[in-house]
C-alpha positions in Angstrom: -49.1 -43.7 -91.6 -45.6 -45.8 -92.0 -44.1 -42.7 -90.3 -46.9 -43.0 -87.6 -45.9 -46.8 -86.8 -42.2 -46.2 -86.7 -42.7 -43.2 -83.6 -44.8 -46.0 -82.0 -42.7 -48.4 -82.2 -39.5 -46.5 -81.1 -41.5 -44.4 -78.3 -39.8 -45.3 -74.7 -42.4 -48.1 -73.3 -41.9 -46.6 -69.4 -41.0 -43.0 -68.1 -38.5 -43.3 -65.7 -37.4 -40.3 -63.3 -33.9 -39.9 -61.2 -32.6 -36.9 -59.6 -30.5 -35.2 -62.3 -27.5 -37.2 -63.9 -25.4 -34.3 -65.2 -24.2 -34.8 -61.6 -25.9 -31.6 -60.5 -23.9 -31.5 -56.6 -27.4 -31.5 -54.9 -28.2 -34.3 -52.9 -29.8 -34.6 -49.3 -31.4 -36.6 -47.2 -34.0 -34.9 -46.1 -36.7 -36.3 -48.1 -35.5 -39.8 -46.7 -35.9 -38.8 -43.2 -39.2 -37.8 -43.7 -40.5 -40.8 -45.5 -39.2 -42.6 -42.4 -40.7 -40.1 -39.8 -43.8 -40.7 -42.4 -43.8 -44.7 -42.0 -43.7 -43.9 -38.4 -46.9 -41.7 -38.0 -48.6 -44.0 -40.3 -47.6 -47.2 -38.4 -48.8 -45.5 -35.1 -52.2 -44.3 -36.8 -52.8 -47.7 -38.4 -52.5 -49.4 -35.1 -54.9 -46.5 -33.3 -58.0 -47.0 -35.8 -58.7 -50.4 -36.3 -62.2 -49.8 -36.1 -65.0 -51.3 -38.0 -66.6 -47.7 -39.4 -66.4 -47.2 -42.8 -65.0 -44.0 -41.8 -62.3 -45.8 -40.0 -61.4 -47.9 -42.6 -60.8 -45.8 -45.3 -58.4 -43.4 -43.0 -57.0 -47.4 -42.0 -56.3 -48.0 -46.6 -55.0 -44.3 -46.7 -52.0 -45.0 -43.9 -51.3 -48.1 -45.5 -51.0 -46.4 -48.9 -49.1 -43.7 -47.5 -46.8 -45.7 -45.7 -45.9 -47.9 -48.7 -45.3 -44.6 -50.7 -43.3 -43.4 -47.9 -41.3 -46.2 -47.7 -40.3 -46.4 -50.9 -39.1 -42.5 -50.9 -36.9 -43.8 -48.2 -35.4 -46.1 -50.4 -35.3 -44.0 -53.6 -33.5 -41.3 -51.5 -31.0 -43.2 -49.9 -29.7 -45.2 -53.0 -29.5 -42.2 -55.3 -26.9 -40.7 -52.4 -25.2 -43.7 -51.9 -24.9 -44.6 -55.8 -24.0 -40.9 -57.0 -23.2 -39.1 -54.0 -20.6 -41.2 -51.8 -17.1 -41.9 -53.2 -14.6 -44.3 -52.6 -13.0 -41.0 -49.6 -16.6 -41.2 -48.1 -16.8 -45.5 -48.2 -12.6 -45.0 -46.5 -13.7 -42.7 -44.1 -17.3 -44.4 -43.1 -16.3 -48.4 -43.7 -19.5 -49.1 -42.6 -21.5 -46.9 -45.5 -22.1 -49.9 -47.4 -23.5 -52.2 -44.8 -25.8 -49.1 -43.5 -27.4 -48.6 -47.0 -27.9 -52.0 -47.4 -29.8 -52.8 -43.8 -31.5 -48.9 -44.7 -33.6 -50.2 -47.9 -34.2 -54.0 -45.6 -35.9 -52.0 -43.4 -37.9 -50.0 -45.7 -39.2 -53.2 -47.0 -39.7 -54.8 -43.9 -42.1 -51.8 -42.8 -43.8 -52.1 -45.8 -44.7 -55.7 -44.7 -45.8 -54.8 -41.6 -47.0 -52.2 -39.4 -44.6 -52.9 -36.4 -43.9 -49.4 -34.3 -40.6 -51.2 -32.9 -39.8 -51.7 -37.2 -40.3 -47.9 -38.3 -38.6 -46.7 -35.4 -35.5 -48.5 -36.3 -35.9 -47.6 -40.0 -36.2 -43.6 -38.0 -32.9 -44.7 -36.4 -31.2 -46.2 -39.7 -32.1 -43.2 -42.0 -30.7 -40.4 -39.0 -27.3 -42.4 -38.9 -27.3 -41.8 -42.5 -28.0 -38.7 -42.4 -25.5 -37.6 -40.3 -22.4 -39.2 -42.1 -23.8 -37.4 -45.5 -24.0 -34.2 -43.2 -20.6 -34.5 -42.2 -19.4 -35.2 -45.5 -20.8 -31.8 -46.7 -19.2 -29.8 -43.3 -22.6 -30.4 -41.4 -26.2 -29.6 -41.2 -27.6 -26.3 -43.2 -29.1 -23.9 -40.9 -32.7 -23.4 -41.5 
């Protein structure tokens, strides 16, 4: 019983999960570009079915749902590169890394406050940018 109450009262309150800290090496942006390309589509089905149908409705709570969630990969993504990717030769070579991470996860935010086409598409054009400066780090694009 005593032993019992001791586990409990060690055990971690919260599971947390990050992309491996051993560093691992692996990192890309791919899964941040698609949340954005994700926040997108849903924005642009959210503002095709505002209906009054049940039917309608429900697909109108799943965008919003999956644009939150989507948004949120975008920002997940883009500050574990930044964090354990990027080093000080990357922030030399791209001064404007920083700045670009930074307006990056604003604009996730923002388009989780709104459902504003012009908002995602920026957030589309923020994440690419990004994208191709970590490419180019790496000697460029894999083929597929």
């Amino acid at each position: 019983m005593l032993r019992e109450r001791i586990a409990a009262a060690i055990a971690p309150r919260h599971t947390l999960h990050a992309h491996c800290d051993i560093p691992c090496g692996i990192y890309d942006p791919h899964n941040a570009e698609l949340g954005a390309r994700t926040v997108a589509r849903m924005v642009e089905l959210i503002n095709d079915n505002l209906g009054n149908d049940v039917a309608q409705r429900n697909k109108f709570v799943r965008c919003v749902a999956i644009k939150e969630e989507h948004a949120e990969i975008v920002k997940r993504e883009i500050q574990v590169i930044w964090s354990d990717y990027f080093k000080p030769e990357h922030l030399e070579k791209y001064p404007k890394l920083h700045d670009l991470t930074w307006r990056i996860l604003k604009q996730a935010g923002a388009c989780k406050q709104s459902v504003d086409a012009s908002a995602a598409a920026q957030l589309q054009a923020l994440v690419k940018e990004f994208a191709d400066i970590f490419w180019e780090t790496k000697g460029g694009r894999p083929q597929a």
